[in-house]
C-alpha positions as CSV (number, residue, x, y, z in Angstrom):
1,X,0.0,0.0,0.0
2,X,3.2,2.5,0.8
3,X,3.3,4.6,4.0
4,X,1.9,8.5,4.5
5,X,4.0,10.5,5.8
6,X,2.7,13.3,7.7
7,X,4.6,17.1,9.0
8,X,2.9,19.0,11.1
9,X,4.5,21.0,14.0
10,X,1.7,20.2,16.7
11,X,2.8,16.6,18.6
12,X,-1.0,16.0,19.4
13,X,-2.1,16.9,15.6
14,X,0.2,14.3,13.8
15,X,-0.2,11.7,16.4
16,X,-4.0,12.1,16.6
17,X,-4.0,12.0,12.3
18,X,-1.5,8.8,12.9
19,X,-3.6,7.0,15.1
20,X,-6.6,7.6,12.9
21,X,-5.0,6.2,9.4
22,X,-3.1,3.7,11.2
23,X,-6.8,2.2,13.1
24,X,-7.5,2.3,8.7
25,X,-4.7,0.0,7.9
26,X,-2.0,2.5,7.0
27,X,1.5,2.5,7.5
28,X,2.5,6.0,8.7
29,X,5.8,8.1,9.3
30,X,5.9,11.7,11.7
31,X,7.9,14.5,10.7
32,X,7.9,18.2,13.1
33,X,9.7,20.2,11.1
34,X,11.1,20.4,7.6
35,X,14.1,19.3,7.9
36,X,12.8,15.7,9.2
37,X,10.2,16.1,6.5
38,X,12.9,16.4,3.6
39,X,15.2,13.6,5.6
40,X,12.1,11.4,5.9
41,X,11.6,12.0,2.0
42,X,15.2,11.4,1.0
43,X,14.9,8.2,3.0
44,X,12.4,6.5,0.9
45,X,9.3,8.9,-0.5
46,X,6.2,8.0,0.9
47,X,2.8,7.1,-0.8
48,X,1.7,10.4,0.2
49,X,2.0,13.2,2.2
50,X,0.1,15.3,4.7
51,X,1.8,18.6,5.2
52,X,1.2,21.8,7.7
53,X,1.3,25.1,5.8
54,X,2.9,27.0,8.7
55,X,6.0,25.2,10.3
56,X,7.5,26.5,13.9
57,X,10.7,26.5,13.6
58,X,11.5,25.3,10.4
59,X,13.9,26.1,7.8
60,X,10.7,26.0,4.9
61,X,7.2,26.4,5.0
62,X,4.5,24.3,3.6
63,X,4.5,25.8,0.1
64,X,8.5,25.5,0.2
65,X,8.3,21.8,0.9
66,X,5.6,21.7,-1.6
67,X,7.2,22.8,-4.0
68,X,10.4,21.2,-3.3
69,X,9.4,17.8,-3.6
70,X,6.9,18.2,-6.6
71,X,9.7,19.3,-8.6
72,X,11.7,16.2,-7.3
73,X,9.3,14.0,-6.8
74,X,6.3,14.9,-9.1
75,X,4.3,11.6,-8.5
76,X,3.8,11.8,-4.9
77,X,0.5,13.6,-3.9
78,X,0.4,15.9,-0.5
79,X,-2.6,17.0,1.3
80,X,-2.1,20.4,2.9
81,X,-3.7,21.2,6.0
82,X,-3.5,24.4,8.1
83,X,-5.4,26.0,11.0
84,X,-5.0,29.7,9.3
85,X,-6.2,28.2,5.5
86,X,-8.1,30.8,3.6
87,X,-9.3,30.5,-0.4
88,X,-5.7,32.7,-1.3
89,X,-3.7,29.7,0.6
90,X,-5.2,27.3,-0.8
91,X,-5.1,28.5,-4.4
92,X,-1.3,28.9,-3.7
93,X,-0.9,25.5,-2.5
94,X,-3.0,23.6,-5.5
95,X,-1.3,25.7,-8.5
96,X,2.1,24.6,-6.7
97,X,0.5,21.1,-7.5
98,X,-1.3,20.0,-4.0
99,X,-3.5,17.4,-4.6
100,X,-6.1,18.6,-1.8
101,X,-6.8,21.5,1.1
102,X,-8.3,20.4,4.6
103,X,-8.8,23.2,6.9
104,X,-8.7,22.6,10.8
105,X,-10.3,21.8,13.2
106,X,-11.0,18.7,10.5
107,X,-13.8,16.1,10.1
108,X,-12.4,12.6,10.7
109,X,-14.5,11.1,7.8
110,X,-14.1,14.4,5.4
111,X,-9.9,13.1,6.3
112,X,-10.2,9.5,5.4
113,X,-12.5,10.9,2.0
114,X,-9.7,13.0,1.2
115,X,-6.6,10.3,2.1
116,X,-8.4,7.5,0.3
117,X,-9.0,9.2,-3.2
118,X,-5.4,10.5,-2.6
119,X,-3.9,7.1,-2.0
120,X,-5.7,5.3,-5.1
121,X,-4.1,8.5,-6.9
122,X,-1.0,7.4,-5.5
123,X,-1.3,3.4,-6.6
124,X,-2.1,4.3,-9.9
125,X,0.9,7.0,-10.4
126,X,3.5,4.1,-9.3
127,X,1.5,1.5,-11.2
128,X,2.0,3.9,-14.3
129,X,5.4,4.1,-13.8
130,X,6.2,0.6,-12.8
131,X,4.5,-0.4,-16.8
132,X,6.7,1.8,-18.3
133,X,10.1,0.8,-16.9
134,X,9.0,-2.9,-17.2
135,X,7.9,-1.9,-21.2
136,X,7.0,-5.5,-23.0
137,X,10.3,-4.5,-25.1
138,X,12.5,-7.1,-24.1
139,X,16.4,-5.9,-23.4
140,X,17.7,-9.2,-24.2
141,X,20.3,-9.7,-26.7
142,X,20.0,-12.5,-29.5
143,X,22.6,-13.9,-31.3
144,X,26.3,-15.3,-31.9
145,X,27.6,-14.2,-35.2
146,X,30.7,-11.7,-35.4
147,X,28.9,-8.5,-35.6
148,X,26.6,-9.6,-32.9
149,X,29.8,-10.1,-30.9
150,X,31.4,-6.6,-31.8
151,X,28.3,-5.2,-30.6
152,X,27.6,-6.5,-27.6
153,X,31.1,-6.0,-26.5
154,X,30.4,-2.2,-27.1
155,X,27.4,-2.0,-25.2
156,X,29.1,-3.7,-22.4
157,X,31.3,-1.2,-22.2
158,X,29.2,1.5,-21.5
159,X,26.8,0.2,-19.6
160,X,28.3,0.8,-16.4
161,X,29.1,4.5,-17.1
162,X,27.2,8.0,-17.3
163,X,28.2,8.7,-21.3
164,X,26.0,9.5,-24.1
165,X,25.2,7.1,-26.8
166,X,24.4,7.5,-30.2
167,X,23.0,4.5,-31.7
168,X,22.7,3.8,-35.2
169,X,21.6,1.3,-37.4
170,X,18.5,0.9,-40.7
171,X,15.3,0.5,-39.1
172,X,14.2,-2.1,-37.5
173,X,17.7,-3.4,-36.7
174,X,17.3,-3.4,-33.0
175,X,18.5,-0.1,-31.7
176,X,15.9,0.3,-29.2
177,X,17.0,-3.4,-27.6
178,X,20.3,-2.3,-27.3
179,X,19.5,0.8,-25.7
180,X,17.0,-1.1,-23.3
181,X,20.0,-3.3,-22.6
182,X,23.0,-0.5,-22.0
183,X,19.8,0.7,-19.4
184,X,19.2,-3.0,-17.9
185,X,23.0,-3.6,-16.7
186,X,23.5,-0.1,-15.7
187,X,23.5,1.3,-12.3
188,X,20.2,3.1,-13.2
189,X,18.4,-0.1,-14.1
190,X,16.0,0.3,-10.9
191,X,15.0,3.5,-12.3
192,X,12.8,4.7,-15.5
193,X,13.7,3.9,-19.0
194,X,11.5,6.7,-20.9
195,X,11.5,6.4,-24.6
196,X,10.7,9.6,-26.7
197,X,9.4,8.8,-30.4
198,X,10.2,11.8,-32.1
199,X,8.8,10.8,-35.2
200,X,5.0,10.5,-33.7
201,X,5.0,13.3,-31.4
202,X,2.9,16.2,-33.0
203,X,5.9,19.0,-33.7
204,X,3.7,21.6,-31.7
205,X,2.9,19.5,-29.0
206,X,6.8,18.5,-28.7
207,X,7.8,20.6,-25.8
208,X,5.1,20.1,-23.7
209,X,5.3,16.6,-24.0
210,X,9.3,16.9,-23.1
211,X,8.9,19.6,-20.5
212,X,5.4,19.2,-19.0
213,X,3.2,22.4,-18.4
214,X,2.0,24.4,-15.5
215,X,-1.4,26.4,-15.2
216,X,-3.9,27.6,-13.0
217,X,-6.7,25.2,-13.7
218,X,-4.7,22.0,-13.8
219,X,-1.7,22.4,-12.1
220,X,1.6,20.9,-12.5
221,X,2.0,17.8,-15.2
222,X,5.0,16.9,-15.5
223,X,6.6,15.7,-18.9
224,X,8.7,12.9,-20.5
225,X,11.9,14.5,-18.8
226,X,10.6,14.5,-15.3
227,X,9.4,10.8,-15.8
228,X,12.7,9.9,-16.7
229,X,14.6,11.7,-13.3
230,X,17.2,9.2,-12.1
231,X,17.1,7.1,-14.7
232,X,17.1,6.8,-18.7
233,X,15.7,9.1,-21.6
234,X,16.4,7.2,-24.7
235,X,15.6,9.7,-28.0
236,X,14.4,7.3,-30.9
237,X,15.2,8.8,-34.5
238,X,16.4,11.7,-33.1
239,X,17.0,13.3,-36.6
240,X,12.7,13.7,-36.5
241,X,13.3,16.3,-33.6
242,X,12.1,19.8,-34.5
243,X,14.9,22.8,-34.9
244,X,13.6,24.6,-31.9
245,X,13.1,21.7,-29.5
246,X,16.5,20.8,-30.5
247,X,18.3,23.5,-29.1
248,X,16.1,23.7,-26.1
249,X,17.2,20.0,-25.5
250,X,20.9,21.0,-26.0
251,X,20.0,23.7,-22.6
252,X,19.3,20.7,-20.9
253,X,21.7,18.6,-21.3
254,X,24.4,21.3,-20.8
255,X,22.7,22.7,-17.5
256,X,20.4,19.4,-16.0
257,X,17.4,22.2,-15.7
258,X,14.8,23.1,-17.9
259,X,11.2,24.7,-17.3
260,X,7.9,23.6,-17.7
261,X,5.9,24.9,-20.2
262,X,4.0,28.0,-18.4
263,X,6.5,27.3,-15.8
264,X,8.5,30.1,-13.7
265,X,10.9,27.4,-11.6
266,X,13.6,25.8,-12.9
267,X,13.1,21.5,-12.7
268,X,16.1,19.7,-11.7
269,X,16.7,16.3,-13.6
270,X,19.5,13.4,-13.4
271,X,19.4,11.6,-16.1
272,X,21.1,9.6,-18.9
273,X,20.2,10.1,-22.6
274,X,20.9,7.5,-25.3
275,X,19.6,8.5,-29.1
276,X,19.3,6.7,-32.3
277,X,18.7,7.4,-35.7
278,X,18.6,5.6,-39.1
279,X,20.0,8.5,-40.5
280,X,23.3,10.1,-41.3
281,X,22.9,13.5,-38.9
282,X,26.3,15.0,-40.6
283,X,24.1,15.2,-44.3
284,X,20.9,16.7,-41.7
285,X,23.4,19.1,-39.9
286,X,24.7,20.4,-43.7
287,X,21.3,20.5,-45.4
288,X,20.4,22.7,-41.8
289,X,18.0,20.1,-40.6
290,X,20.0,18.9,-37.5
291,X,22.1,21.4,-35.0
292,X,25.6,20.8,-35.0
293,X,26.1,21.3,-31.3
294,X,23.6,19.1,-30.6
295,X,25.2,16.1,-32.3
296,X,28.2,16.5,-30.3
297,X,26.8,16.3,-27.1
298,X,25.2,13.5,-27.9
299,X,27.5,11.5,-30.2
300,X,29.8,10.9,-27.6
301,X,30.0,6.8,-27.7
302,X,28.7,6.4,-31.6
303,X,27.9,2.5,-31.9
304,X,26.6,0.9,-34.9
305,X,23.6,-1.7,-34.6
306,X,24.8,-4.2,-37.8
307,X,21.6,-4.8,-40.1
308,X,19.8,-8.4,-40.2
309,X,22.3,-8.9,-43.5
310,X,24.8,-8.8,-41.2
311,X,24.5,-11.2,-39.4
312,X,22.4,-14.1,-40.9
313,X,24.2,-16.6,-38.7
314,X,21.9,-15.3,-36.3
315,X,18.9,-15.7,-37.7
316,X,17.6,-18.7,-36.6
317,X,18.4,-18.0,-33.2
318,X,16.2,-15.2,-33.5
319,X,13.2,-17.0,-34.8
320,X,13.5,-19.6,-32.3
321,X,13.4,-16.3,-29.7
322,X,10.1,-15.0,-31.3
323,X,8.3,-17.9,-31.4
324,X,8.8,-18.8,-27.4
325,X,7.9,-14.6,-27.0
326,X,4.6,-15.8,-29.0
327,X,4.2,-19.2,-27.1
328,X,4.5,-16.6,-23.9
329,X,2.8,-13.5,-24.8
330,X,0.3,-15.1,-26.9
331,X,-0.6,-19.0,-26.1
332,X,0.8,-19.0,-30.1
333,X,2.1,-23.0,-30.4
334,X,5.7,-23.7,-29.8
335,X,6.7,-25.0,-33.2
336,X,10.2,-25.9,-34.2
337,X,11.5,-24.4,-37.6
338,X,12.8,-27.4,-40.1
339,X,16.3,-27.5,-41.1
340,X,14.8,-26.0,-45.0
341,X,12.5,-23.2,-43.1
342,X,16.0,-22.7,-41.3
343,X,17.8,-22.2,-44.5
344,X,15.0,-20.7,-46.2
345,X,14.9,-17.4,-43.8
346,X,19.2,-16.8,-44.0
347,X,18.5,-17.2,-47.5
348,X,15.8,-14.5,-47.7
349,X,15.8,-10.3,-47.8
350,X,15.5,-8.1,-44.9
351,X,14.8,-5.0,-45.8
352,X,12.9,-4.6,-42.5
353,X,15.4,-6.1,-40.9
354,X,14.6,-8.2,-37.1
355,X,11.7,-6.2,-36.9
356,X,10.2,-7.6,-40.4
357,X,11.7,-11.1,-38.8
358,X,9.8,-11.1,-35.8
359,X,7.0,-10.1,-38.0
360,X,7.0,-13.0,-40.6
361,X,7.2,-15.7,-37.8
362,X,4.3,-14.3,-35.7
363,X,2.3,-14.5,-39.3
364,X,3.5,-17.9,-39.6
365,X,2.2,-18.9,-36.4
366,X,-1.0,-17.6,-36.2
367,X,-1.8,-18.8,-40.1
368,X,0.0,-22.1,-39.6
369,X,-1.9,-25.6,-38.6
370,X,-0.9,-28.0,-36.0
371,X,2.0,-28.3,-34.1
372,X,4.8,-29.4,-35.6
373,X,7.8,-28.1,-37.8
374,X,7.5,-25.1,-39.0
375,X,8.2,-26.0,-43.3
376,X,9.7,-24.1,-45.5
377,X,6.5,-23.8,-47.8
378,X,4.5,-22.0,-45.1
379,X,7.4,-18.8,-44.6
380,X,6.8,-16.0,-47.2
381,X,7.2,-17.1,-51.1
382,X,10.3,-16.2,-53.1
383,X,10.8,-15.7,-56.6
384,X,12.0,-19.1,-57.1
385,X,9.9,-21.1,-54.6
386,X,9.8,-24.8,-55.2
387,X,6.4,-25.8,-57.2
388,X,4.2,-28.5,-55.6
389,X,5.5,-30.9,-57.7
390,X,9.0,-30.2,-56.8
391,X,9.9,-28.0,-60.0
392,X,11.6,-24.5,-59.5
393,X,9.8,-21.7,-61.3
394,X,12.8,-19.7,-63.1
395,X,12.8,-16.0,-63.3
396,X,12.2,-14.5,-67.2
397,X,15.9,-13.4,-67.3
398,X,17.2,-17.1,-66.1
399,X,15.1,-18.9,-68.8
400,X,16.0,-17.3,-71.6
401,X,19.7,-17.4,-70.8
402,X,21.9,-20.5,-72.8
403,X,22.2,-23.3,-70.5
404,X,25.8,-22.6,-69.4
405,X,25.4,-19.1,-68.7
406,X,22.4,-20.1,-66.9
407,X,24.1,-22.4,-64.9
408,X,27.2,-20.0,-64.1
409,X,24.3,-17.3,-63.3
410,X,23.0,-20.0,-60.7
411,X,26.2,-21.6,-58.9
412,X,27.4,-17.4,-58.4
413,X,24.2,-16.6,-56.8
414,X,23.6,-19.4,-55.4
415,X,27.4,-19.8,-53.5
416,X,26.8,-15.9,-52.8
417,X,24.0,-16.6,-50.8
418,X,25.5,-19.4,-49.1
419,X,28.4,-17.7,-48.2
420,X,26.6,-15.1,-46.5
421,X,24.4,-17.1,-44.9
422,X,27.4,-18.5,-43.2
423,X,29.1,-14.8,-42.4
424,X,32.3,-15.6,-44.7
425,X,33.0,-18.9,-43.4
426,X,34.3,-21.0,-46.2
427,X,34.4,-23.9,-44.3
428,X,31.0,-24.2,-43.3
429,X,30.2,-23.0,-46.4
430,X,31.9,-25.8,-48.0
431,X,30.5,-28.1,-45.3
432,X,26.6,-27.2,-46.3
433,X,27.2,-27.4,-50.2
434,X,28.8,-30.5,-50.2
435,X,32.3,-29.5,-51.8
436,X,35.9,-29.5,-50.5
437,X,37.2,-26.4,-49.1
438,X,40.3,-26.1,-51.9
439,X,37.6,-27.4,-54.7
440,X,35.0,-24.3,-53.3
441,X,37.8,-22.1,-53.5
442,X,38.6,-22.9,-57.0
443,X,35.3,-22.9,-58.0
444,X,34.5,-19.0,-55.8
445,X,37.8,-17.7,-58.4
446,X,36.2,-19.4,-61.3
447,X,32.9,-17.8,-61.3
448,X,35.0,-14.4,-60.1
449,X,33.4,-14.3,-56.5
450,X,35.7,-12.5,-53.8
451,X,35.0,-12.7,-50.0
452,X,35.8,-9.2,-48.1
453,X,35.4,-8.0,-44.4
454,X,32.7,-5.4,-44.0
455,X,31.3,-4.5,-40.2
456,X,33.2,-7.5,-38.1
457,X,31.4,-9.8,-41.0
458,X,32.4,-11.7,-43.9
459,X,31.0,-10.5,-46.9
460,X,30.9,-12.4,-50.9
461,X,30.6,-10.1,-53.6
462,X,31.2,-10.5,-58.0
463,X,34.6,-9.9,-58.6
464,X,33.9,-6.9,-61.4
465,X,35.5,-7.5,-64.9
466,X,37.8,-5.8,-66.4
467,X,36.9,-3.7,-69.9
468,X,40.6,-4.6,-71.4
C-alpha cells in the first residue's frame, strides 16, 4: 500500500492524524519540522503526504516543501492542511501542484474521503510508472555471429558508465533493444527507461510533452523528462526532432534544468540520454536540418547496430526467440522451424530487418496448422519457390539465358547466398554445399566471386571485370 507520511508541527495533531489512518490500515511516518520532512523523504518517498502550511521552527514552509518535492518528486500527492487556510492559501498551494486542502479543526470522515482518493491516486501514479520501466520490449540480446559479438562488447562497455550514446543502425535493426540493454546492466536499471518517439510526437505539442506544463486550472504535469529523473531518456530517431526543440534539449543537457511549459521554476533532472537514428545526422546538420552542437553532445559513444544482412548466422536463433515470446505473450504454439524453413529465412531479404523477422514468424504462427515443424513452404514465397510438384519456377531473365550461362548465373548466386548465410565462413560454407574447401575455392575464383570484411562480417561479392 506504501506509508503517508505526515509534518505538522503540533505533537497531538500528527499523532491524533497517525492513530486515525493507522486504526484504517495504514503504514504511517511523523515528521515536526522540515528538515525531518525532507530527511524522511530522502529516506524512501512516501505514498503520500500530509503537510502543515505553517512550520514552527523550520527552515521551509509548507509551500517551500511543496514545491520542493513536486519538482523532485512529481508523482507523490500531499494533502495540505492548516489551521489559518483561507481561499488565497489554498489557491497557492493547489497551483504549486497540492492534490487537496483540509482546513482545521477537520472532520475525521471528510480526512479518510480526502486520504483515500489520494492514496488510489498514489497506486495508480507508481502503477504507471512501474509499466513503463517494465515496457514488453525485451532488453535481451539475441545472437552469436561476429557482428553480434562486436556489438555486444560495445554495449558492455558502457553500460556501467554516465556517457551519451548514439546508436545507429537501418530501421528495425534493434536499436531500441540495445539501448533497453545498455539501461538494464546499468547502475540506473532500478529507475525509469522513458522512450521519446520523435517521429510521432505532433511538432507543436513537442515541448510540452518533453517539458510538462503548468497552469492555474490543472496544475503541474509533468513531462517525459521529469518521468525519466534518475534514470534513462532514450531519444528514438532523433533526426525527426524539430529545430527549436532541439536547441532547447541541447539547454538541458548542458545545465540538468529546464522549465515547464508555463512554468517560472527551474526543474532539476539526473538523467542519462541514449539516441538513435537511421540517418546520417552530418548530411541533416549540412542541409540545416540537424544542429551541429547538438550532435556532439550526444554523439559521444557512436555505436553501430549491424543490419539483419549482417549477421544471418543469427537468424535462426532469433526466430526460435520470437516464437517462445509468441508461445508466452500469446498462447501462439511452440513450433520448431525445419532445417529447409532454417535455410529458407538466412537465404531471404530483410529489408525490414529483425523487426520484419519477428514479423514473418508471428504470421506464420498464427496462419500455420498443427504443431509441428515449421516448413519451409509455409514462410513468405520467393521468386523461385519450389512448385508443388518439386519443379523451380525460373525467373524470365534465367530462362532465356543458354544453359551454361544459366548455370554460371546459378552456382554465383547461389554460393553468394551461401556464403553469406554463413558470415564468410568458407568452411561451413563448404561443409553445407557438399564441396571440399580447396575445390570451393577454385570454384568462388572461377565464377570471379571475392569474399571481403565489411562490419566485423564476412561479406561475398562479384569480382567486377575488367573492360581490357
Amino acid at each position: 500500500m506504501g506509508d503517508i507520511l505526515i509534518t505538522d508541527d503540533e505533537r497531538d495533531i500528527r499523532e491524533l492524524i497517525s492513530d486515525i489512518l493507522q486504526d484504517e490500515g495504514y503504514t504511517t511516518r511523523l515528521a515536526a519540522n522540515s528538515d525531518q520532512c525532507i530527511q524522511a523523504i530522502e529516506q524512501e518517498p512516501p505514498a503520500l503526504m500530509i503537510l502543515d502550511i505553517w512550520l514552527k521552527d523550520s527552515q521551509m514552509d509548507g509551500i517551500d516543501i511543496l514545491t520542493k518535492v513536486k519538482r523532485e518528486n512529481p508523482e507523490i500527492p500531499i494533502v495540505i492542511i492548516s489551521g489559518h487556510g483561507n481561499i488565497e492559501i489554498a489557491v497557492a498551494a493547489i497551483k504549486q501542484g497540492a492534490y487537496d486542502f483540509i482546513e482545521k479543526p477537520f472532520n475525521i470522515d471528510q480526512l479518510l474521503v480526502v486520504i483515500r482518493r489520494a492514496m488510489e491516486t498514489s497506486r495508480l501514479r507508481r502503477e504507471n510508472t512501474e509499466l513503463k520501466r517494465g515496457d514488453s520490449t525485451p532488453a535481451e540480446m539475441i545472437g552469436s555471429s561476429s557482428a553480434y559479438k562486436t556489438l555486444r562488447g560495445q554495449l558492455d562497455k558502457v553500460t556501467k558508465s554516465n556517457g551519451r550514446v548514439m546508436l545507429t543502425g537501418p530501421a528495425g535493426s534493434g536499436k531500441e533493444i540495445a539501448a533497453r540493454y545498455i539501461h538494464a546492466n546499468s547502475n540506473r536499471a532500478s529507475a525509469p527507461f522513458t522512450v521519446v518517439n520523435s517521429a510521432s510526437i505532433e511538432p507543436d505539442r513537442m515541448e510540452e510533452v518533453l517539458f510538462g506544463r503548468e497552469d492555474g486550472e490543472r496544475g503541474q504535469e509533468p513531462g517525459l523528462l521529469e518521468q525519466a529523473h534518475g534514470g534513462v531518456l532514450y531519444f528514438d530517431e532523433i533526426a525527426d526532432m524539430p529545430l527549436g526543440t532541439q536547441s532547447k534539449i541541447l539547454r538541458v543537457l548542458v545545465d540538468q534544468q529546464f522549465q515547464r511549459v508555463g512554468g517560472a521554476g527551474n526543474v532539476k533532472v539526473d538523467i542519462r540520454v541514449i539516441s538513435s537514428t537511421n540517418r546520417d545526422l552530418e548530411k541533416e546538420i549540412n542541409a540545416g536540418a540537424f544542429r551541429q552542437e547538438l550532435y556532439h553532445r550526444l554523439n559521444v559513444v557512436p555505436i553501430n547496430v549491424p543490419a539483419l544482412d549482417e549477421r544471418r548466422e543469427d537468424i535462426p536463433e532469433l526466430a526460435a526467440h520470437f516464437i517462445d515470446l509468441f508461445n508466452q505473450s500469446q498462447g501462439l504454439p511452440q513450433r520448431p522451424l525445419s532445417d529447409e524453413a532454417k535455410t529458407l529465412l538466412q537465404t531471404m531479404e530483410w529489408p525490414g530487418n529483425v523487426r520484419q523477422l519477428k514479423n514473418v514468424i508471428e504470421r506464420v504462427l498464427i496462419l500455420g496448422d498443427g504443431n509441428g515443424e515449421i516448413a519451409a513452404q509455409e514462410l513468405p514465397e520467393t521468386s523461385e519457390a519450389p512448385t508443388e510438384e518439386g519443379r523451380v519456377v525460373l525467373s524470365s531473365s534465367l530462362a532465356t539465358m543458354p544453359l551454361r550461362e544459366a548455370r554460371e548465373l546459378f552456382e554465383r548466386e547461389y554460393l553468394l547466398t551461401q556464403i553469406n548465410r554463413f558470415g564468410g565462413n568458407i568452411s561451413r560454407t563448404a561443409s553445407f554445399v557438399g564441396m571440399e574447401r580447396s575445390a570451393l575455392h577454385r570454384k568462388l575464383k572461377s565464377l570471379g566471386v571475392v569474399t571481403s570484411n565489411k562490419a566485423g562480417a564476412r561479406v561475398a561479392h562479384v569480382e567486377e571485370e575488367s573492360d581490357a
